[in-house]
C-alpha positions, -999 to +999 in steps of 0.1 A: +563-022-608+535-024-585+515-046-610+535-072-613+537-078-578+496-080-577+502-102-605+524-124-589+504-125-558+476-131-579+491-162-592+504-174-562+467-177-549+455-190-575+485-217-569+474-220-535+439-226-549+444-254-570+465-273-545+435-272-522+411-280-551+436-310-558+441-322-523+401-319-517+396-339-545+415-366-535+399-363-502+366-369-519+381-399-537+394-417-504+368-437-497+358-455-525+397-459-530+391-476-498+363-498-501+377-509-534+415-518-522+397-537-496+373-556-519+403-563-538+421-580-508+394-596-496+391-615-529+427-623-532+422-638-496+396-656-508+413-667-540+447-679-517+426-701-497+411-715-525+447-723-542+460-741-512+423-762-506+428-775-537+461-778-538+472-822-534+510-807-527+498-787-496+505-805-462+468-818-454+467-797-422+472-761-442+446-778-464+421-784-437+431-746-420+427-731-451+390-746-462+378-738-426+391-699-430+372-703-466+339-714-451+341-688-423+348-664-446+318-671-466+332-691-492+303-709-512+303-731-546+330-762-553+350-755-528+331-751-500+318-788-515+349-802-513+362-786-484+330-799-458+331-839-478+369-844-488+386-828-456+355-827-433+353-792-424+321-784-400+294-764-421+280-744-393+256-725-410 
């Protein structure tokens, strides 16, 4: 009788074991989970702006706020073009 309680507090810390090898492994994980969920919004920002810049059914002025926030943000290529000549955002870099 005695055995199978060593045996079943054997597997209980053995349990206990892998929920802390689980939990520390996920830990570990956390911060490239991070870096890549905020690469992934930061792009979606970026793509967002792009849609309404481009966008001739936008009001102008969310047009011209949106190409400013685009060349802030460090926007570059066609749409940075158009944004500075067609709706004469300032290029301050």
């Amino acid at each position: 009788m005695q055995q199978i309680g060593w045996i079943v507090q054997i597997g209980a810390a053995l349990g206990a074991l892998a929920v802390i090898w689980r939990a520390f492994a996920a830990v570990i994980k956390l911060p490239k989970y991070l870096q890549d969920l905020h690469r992934h919004t930061f792009e979606n920002y970026m793509a967002i702006l792009r849609l309404t810049v481009m966008d001739p059914h936008m009001p102008l002025g969310e047009r011209i706020l949106a190409g400013q926030r685009y060349v802030e943000a460090g926007g570059n290529g066609e749409i940075k073009k158009f944004a500075v000549e067609e709706l004469h955002i300032n290029d301050k870099e």
